[in-house]
C-alpha positions as CSV (number, residue, x, y, z in Angstrom):
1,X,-26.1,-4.4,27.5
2,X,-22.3,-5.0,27.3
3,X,-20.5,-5.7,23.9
4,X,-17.9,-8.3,23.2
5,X,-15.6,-7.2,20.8
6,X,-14.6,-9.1,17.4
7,X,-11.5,-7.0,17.7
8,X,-10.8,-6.3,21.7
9,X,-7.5,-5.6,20.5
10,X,-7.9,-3.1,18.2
11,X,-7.7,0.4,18.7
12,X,-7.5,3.6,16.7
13,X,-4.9,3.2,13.8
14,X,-1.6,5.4,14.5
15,X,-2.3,7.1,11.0
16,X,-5.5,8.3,12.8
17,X,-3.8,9.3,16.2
18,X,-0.8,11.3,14.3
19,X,-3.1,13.0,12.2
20,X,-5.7,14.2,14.5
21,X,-2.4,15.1,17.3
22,X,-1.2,17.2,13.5
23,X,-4.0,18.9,13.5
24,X,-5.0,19.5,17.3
25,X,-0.8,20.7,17.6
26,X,-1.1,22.5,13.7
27,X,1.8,20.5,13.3
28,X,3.3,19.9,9.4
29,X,1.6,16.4,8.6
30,X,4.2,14.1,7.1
31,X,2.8,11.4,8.9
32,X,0.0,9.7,7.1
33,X,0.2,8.9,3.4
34,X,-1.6,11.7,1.0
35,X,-0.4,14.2,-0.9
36,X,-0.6,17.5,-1.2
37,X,-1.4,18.5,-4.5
38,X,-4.4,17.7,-6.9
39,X,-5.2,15.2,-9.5
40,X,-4.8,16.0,-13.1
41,X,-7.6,18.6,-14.2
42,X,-8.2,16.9,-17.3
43,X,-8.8,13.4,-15.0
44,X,-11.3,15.7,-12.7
45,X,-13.2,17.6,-15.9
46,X,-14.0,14.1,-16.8
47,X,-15.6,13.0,-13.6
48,X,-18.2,16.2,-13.5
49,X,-18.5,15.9,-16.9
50,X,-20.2,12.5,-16.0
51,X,-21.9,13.8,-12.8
52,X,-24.0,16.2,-15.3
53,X,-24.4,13.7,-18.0
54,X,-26.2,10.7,-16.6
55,X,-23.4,8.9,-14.8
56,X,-24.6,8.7,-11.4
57,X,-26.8,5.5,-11.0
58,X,-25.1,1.8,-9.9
59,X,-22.6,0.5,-11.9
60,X,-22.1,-3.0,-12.3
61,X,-20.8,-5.0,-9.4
62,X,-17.2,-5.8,-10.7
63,X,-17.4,-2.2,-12.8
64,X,-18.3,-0.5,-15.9
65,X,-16.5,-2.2,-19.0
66,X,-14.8,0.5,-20.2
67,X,-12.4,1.2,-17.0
68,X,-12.1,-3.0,-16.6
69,X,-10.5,-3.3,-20.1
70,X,-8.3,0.0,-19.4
71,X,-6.9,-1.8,-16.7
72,X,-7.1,-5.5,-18.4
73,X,-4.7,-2.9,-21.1
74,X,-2.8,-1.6,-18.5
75,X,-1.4,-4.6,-17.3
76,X,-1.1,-6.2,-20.3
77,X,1.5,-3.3,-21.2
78,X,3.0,-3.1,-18.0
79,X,3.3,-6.6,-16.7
80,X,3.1,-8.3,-19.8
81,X,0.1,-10.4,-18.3
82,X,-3.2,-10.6,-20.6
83,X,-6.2,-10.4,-18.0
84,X,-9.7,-11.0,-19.5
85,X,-11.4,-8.0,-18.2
86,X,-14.6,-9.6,-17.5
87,X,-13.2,-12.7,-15.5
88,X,-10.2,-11.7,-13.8
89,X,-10.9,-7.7,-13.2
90,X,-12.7,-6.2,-10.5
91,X,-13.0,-2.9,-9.3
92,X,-13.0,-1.7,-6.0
93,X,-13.8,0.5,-3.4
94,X,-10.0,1.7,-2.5
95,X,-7.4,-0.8,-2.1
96,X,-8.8,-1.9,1.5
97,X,-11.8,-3.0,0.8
98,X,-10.2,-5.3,-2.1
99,X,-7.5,-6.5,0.9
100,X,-10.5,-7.3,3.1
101,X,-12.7,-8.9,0.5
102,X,-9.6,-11.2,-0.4
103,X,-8.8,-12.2,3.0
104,X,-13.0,-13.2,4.1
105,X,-13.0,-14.8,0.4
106,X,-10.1,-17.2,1.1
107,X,-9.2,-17.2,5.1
108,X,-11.3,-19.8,7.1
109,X,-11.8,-20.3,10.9
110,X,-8.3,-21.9,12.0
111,X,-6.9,-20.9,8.7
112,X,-2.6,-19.5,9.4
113,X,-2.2,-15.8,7.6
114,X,2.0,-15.1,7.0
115,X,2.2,-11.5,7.1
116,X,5.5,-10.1,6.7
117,X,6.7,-7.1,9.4
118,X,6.5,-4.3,9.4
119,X,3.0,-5.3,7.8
120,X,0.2,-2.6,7.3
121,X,-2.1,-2.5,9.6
122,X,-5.2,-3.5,8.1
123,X,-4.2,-7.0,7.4
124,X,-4.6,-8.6,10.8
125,X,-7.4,-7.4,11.6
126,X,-9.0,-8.7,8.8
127,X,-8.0,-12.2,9.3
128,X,-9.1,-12.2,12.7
129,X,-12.9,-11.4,11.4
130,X,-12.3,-14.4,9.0
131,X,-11.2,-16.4,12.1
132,X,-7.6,-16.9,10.7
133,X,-4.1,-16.6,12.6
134,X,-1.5,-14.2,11.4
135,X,1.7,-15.2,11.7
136,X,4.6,-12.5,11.5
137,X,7.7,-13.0,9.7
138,X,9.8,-10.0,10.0
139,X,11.8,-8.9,7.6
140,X,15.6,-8.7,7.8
141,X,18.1,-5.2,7.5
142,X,20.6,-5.1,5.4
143,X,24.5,-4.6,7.2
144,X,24.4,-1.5,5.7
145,X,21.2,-0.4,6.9
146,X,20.1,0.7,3.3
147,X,17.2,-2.0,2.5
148,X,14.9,-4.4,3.7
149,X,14.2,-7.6,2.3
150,X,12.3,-11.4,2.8
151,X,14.0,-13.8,5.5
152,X,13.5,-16.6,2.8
153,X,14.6,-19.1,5.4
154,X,12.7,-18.1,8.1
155,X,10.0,-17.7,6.0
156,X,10.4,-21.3,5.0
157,X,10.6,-22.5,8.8
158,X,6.7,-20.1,9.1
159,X,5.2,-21.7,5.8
160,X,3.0,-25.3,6.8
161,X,0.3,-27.1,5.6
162,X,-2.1,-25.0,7.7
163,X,-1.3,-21.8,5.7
164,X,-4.0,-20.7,3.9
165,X,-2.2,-17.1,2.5
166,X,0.7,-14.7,2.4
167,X,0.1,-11.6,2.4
168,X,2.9,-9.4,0.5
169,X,3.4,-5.6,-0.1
170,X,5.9,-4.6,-2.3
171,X,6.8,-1.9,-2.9
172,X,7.0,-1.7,0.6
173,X,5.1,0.2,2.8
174,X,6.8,1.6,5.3
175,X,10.1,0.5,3.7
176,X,10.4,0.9,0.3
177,X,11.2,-2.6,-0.5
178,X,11.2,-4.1,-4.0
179,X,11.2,-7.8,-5.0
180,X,13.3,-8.4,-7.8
181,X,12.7,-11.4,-10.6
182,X,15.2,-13.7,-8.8
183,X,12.2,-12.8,-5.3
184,X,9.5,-14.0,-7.1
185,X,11.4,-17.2,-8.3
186,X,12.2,-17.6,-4.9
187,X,9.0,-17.4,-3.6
188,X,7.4,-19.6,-5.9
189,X,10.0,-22.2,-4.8
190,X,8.3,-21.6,-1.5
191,X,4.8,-21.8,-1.8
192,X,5.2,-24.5,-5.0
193,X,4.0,-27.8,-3.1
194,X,1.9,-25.8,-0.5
195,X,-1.9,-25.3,-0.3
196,X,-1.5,-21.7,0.3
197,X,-2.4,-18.7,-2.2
198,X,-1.0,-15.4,-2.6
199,X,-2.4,-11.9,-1.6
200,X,-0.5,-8.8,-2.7
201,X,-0.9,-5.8,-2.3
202,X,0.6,-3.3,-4.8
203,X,-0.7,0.5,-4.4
204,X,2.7,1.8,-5.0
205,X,3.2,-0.2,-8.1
206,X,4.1,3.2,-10.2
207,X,6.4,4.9,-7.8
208,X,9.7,3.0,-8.0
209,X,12.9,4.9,-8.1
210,X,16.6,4.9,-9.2
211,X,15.8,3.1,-13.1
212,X,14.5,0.5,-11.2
213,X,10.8,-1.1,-12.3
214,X,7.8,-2.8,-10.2
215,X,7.5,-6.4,-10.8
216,X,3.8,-7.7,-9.8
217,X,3.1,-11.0,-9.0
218,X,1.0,-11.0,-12.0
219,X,4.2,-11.1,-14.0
220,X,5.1,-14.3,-12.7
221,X,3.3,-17.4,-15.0
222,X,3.5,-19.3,-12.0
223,X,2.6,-16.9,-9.3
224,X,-0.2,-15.6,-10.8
225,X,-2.1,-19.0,-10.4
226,X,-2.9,-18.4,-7.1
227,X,-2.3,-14.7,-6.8
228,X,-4.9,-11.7,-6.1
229,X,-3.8,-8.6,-6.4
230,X,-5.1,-5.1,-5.3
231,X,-4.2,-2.0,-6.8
232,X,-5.3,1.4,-5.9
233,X,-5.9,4.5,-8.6
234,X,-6.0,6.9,-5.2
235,X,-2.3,6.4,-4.4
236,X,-1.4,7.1,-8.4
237,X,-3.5,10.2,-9.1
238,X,-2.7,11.8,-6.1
239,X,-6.8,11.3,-4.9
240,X,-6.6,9.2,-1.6
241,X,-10.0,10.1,-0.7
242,X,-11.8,8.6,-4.2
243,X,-11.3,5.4,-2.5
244,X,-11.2,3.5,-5.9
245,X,-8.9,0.3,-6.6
246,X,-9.0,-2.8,-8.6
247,X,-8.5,-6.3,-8.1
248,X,-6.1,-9.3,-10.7
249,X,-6.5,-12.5,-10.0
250,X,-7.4,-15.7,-12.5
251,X,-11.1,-16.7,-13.1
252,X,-11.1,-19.0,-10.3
253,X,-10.2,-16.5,-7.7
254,X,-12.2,-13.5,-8.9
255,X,-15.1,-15.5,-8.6
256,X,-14.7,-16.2,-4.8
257,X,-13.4,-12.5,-4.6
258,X,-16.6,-11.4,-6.3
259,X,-18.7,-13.4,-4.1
260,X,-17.5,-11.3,-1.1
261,X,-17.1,-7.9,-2.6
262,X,-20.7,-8.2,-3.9
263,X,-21.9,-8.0,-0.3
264,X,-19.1,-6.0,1.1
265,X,-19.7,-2.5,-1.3
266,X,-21.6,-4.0,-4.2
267,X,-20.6,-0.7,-6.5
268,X,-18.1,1.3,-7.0
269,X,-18.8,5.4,-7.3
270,X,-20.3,5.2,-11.1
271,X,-18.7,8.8,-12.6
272,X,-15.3,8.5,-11.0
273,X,-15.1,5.0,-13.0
274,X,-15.9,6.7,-16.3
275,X,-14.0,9.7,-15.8
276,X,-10.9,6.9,-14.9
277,X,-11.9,5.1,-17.9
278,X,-11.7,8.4,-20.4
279,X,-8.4,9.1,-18.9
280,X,-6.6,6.5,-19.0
281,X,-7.4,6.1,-22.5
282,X,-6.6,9.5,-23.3
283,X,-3.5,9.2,-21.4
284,X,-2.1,6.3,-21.3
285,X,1.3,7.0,-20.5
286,X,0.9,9.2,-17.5
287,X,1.6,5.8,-15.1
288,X,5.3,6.6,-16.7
289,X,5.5,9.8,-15.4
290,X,4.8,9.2,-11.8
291,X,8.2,8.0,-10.6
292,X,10.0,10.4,-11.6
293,X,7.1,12.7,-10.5
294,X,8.2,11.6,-6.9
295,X,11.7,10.5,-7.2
296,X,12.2,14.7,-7.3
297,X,10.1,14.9,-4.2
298,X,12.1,12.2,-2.6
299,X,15.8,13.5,-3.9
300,X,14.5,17.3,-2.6
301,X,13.5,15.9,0.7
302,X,17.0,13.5,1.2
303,X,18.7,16.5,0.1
304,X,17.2,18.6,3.0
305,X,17.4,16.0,5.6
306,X,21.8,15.5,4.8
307,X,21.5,19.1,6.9
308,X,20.3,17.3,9.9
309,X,21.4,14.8,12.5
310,X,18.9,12.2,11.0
311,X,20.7,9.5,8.8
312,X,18.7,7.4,5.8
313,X,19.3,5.5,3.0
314,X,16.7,7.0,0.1
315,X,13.5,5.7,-0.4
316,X,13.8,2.7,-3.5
317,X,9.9,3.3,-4.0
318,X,6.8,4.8,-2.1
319,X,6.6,8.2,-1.5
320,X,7.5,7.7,2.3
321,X,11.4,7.9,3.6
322,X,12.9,5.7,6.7
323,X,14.8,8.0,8.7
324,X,17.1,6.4,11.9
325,X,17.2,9.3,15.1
326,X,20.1,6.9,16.9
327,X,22.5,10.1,16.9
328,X,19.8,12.4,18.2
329,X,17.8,10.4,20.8
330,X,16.9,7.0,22.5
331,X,13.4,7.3,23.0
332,X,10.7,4.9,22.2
333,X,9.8,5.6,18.5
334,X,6.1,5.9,19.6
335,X,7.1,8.5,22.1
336,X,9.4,10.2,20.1
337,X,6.9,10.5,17.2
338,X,4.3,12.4,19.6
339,X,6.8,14.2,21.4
340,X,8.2,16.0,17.5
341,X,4.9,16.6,16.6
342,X,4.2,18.5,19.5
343,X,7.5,20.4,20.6
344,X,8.7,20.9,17.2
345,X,5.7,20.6,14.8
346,X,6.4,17.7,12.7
347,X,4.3,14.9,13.0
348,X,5.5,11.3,11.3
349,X,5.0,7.8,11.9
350,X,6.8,5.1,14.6
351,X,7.6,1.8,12.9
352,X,7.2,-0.1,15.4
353,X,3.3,0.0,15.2
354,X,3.9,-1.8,11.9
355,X,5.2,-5.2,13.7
356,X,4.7,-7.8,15.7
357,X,7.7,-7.4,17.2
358,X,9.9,-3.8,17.1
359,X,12.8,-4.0,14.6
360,X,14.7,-0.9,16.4
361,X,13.4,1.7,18.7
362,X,15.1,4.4,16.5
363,X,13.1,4.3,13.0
364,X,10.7,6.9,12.1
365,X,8.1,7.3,8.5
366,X,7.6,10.3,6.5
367,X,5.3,11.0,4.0
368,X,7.2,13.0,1.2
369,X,4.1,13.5,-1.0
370,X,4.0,17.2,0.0
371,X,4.8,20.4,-2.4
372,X,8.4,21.5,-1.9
373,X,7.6,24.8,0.3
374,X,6.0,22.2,3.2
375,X,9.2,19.6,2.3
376,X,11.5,22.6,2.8
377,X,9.9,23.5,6.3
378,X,9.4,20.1,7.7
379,X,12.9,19.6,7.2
380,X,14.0,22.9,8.7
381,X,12.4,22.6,12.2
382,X,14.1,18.6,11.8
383,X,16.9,20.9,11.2
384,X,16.8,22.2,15.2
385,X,17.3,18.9,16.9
């Protein structure tokens, strides 16, 4: 019996390909996002503390109390918004799952998506299950090839009455983008006398560089009407593979959100919630140690790569790093990326699996989020070209 495909186009995400390629080559893997290192030990003693002490049956659908109010705290301190941690928190099973339960809560059959390149990946294919349309806006280079930033007028031309959601990401993955307070003013002049709401996706809210700070839509008094906003606890302790996130958004929107999620994962892992919850009130402050955590990691690995050929602009957040191969070779980024993990045993990503459209055939992503001894080597065989 044949099957017809929801997603005909969809095939196995590049951060899948370049990994497995990694590991069949035992290639250094800079190419998909996770670090090398361990959460905190006093973050991990309190998870099996709760695997031995009765923490291991369902938690509530939106999540246990405790970790809800650390995080209504959290953003109270941070953003300066006060969430009511029953109505407008939920947590999540990783960041994706609060992206996809967004999208199916809101996106309808016919429904137009703005997505702005180079988008990650997981977006498009969501709103195709939810029978929406993605439209791509890319986003434009500066002249001096250091940042990447919002086409405000294009992205005025995209907006209509048929948009149903935008979808934004900053800090910017692959990029390192930031919006700044005169973006978000900007972009609720946009979207002001529309019907569309606003989807964004901040899993590198704590790793912003150069003195510079995240500002979430959740920030903004008028933005946050008709935001949701995911967050992810993997990306900021270092624990990709806890799958655990969290979802903002007012009253209203949780409750769709809710509806969704409910069905989607119901629960999320019960001890790794309580041992989140114990630590963050414990340690409050170690969100403010993260950037500059990884702002060594990202100065160390710049530093290396001012040896090579490669040229960059440093990273503004993330802990991934843009790097432009004009002066070394004019191959498709695609090919390119599979031809260094195998010849010279560094594997990264192509940006141009990120877009609609390519921005330049000569843009590569690496992850940076390794201990300086693999940075050091990485760099050197980069070193070789």
């Amino acid at each position: 019996m044949e099957v017809s495909s929801k997603l005909p186009d969809v095939g196995t995400t590049i951060f899948t390909v370049m990994s497995q390629l990694a590991t069949d080559t035992g290639a250094i893997n800079l190419s998909q996002g996770f670090p090398s290192f361990d959460p905190p030990a006093a973050l991990t003693d309190r998870i099996a503390w709760h695997l031995r002490h009765g923490g291991n049956q369902y938690a509530p659908m939106s999540g246990i109390v405790q970790l809800r109010e650390a995080i209504a705290e959290k953003t109270a301190r941070l953003q300066g918004r006060a969430v009511h941690s029953d109505d407008e928190v939920t947590v999540c099973t990783g960041a994706t799952e609060g992206l996809f339960s967004a999208i199916q809560a809101l996106v309808r059959p016919g429904d137009e998506v703005i997505v702005f390149d180079p988008a990650y990946d997981s977006y498009e294919p969501a709103v195709t299950l939810a029978g929406g349309i993605t439209q791509h806006v890319p986003l434009t280079i500066a002249d001096n090839d250091s940042d990447f930033c919002i086409d405000w007028q294009r992205f005025e031309d995209a907006i209509n009455a048929r948009t149903r959601l935008v979808i934004l990401n900053f800090p910017h993955n692959p990029t390192g983008a930031i919006l700044s307070a005169a973006d978000l003013d900007r972009l609720a002049d946009v979207v002001r006398d529309t019907p569309a709401y606003l989807l964004s996706d901040e899993v590198y809210e704590h790793i912003v560089f150069d003195g510079k700070r995240h500002l979430s839509l959740a920030a903004h008094d008028e933005l946050w009407s008709r935001s949701i906003v995911i967050c992810s606890f993997g990306k900021t302790f270092h624990a990709t593979g806890w799958k655990i996130g969290y979802c903002l958004a007012p009253a209203k929107l949780t409750r769709e959100f809710r509806k969704v999620h409910q069905f989607t994962t119901f629960a999320v892992s019960t001890p790794m919630q309580h041992g989140l919850a114990d630590y963050l009130q414990s340690e409050p402050a170690f969100y403010e140690t993260l950037s500059a955590f990884y702002q060594q990691k990202r100065d160390l690995f710049c530093s290396l790569l001012a040896d090579t050929r490669l040229s960059f602009e440093p990273s503004r957040s993330t802990f991934f790093q843009i790097v432009n191969y004009a002066t070394v070779s004019d191959e498709r980024d695609v090919d390119l990326a599979i031809q260094w993990t195998r010849e010279i045993g560094v594997a990264s990503i192509p940006i141009s699996v990120f877009c609609k459209r390519p921005f330049t055939g000569t843009r590569l992503r690496f992850c940076f989020a390794k201990d300086d001894a693999t940075l050091t080597e990485a760099v050197g065989r980069l070193a070789g070209l």
